[in-house]
N, C-alpha and C positions, 0 to 999 in steps of 0.2 A: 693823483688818482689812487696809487698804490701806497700813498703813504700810513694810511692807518690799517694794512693789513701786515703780518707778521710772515705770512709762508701760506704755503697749500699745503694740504694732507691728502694724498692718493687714497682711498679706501678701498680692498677690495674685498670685497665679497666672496669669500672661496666657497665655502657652501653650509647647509644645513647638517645637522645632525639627529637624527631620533626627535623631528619635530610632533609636535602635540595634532591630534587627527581632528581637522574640524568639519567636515563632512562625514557623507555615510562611511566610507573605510579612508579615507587620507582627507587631503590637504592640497591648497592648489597656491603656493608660499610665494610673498613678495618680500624685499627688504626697503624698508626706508629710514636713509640716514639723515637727520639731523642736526644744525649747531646753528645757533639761535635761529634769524631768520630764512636759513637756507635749507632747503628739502628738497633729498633727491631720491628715487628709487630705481630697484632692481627689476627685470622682466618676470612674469609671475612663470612659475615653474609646474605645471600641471600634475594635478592627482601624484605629489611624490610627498615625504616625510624626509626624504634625505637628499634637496636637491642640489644641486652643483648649478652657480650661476658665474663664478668665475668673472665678476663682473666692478669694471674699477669708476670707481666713484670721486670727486675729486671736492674738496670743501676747502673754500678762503678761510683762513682764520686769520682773524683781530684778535684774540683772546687767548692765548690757550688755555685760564684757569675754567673757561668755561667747557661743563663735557659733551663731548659729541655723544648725542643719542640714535638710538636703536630701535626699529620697533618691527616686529614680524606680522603678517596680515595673510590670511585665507582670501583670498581674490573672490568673491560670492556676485553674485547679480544685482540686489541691491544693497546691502550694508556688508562689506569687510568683516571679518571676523579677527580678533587680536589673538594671535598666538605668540606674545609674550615681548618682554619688552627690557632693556640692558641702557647702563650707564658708562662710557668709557674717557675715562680721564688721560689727554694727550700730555701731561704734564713733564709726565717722563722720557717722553720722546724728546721732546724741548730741550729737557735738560740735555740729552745726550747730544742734541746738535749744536748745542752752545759750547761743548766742550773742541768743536771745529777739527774733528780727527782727520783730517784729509791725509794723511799719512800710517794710515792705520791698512793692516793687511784684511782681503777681502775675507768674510766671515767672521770675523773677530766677536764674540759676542763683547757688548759694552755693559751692560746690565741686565739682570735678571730680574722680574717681578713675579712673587707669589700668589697664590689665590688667597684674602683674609676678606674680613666681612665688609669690608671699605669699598670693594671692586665685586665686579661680575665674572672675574676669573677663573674657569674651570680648572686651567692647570698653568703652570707654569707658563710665563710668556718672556721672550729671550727678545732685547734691541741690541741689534746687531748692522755692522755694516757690510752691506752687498753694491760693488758694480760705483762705490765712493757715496752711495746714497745710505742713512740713517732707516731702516727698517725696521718692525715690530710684529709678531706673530702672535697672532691671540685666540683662545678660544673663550669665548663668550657664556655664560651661564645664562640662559633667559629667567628674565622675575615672571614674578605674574603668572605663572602660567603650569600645569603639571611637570612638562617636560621641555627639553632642547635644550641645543646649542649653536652657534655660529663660528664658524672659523673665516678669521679676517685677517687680512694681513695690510698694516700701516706703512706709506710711505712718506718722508718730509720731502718735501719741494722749497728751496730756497725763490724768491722773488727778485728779478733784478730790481732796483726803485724802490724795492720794500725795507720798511725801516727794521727790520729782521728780527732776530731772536738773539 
C-alpha cells in the first residue's frame, strides 16, 4: 500500500501577508495546497488582508521532483476570486533528509535557499533541524496577482513501509 509513496510533508499554513483586496475594502482568504492529485484547503479567514490560519496540512508524496502548488482564493458566493497563486519545490527538503542527520543538534540550520527567478521566494528560507524532524521556513511570493505573501512552514514525515527518500 505504502510502497510507492516516499514520505509526508506537513504543510503549514502560518498566515497571509498584505494580501491583494478582492472585495469592497478586503478579502475573505482561503489556502489550497496542491501536489498532483491531492487537494487540500485552509478555513476561509474573513474580511482580513493579513490573516493568520495556523493551519497544518498534510500531503503524501510519491514524487518529490513534482512541486507542490499554491493557490489563494477570496471565499465569494458564487465563483471564488484568485488572489494569486506560488510554485514550491520540495526538492531540497529531500535532499537534506537524505543526508539522515539524526545526530545533528536541535536548530542546526542544514541549508540555506535564496530568492532567484526559479522560486517564489520572498526572502531567504533556512532547512533546519527541530525536535530530530527536517523543517523549512518559507515565505512565499504570490504570481499572478498585485500583491501578497504566504509564510509556510515545511515539515518531512518519514513513512514506516515506505520505500523512502
Amino acid at each position: 500500500m505504502l510502497d510507492h509513496l516516499v514520505g509526508l510533508v506537513k504543510v503549514r499554513v502560518v498566515r497571509g501577508v498584505n494580501l491583494a483586496i478582492r472585495d469592497l475594502r478586503s478579502s475573505d482568504p482561503y489556502v489550497v495546497v496542491r501536489i498532483g492529485k491531492q487537494k487540500l484547503r485552509t478555513k476561509v479567514i474573513k474580511k482580513n488582508t493579513n490573516p493568520e490560519w495556523n493551519e497544518e496540512l498534510t500531503l503524501s508524496i510519491e514524487d518529490p521532483a513534482i512541486p507542490v502548488r499554491l493557490e489563494v482564493f477570496d471565499k465569494d458566493t458564487f465563483v471564488d476570486d484568485s488572489m494569486g497563486n506560488a510554485e514550491l519545490d520540495i526538492r531540497p527538503l529531500v535532499e537534506v533528509v537524505k543526508m539522515k542527520l539524526q545526530d545533528v543538534a536541535d536548530g542546526t540550520v542544514v541549508k540555506k535557499l535564496g530568492p532567484n527567478r526559479q522560486n517564489c521566494l520572498a526572502e531567504e528560507s533556512s532547512i533546519y533541524i527541530s525536535e530530530g524532524k527536517v523543517k523549512q521556513d518559507l515565505v512565499i511570493r504570490l504570481k499572478n496577482v498585485e500583491c501578497g505573501e504566504i509564510e509556510l512552514q515545511l515539515q518531512w514525515v518519514d513513512l514506516p513501509g515506505s520505500k523512502g527518500v
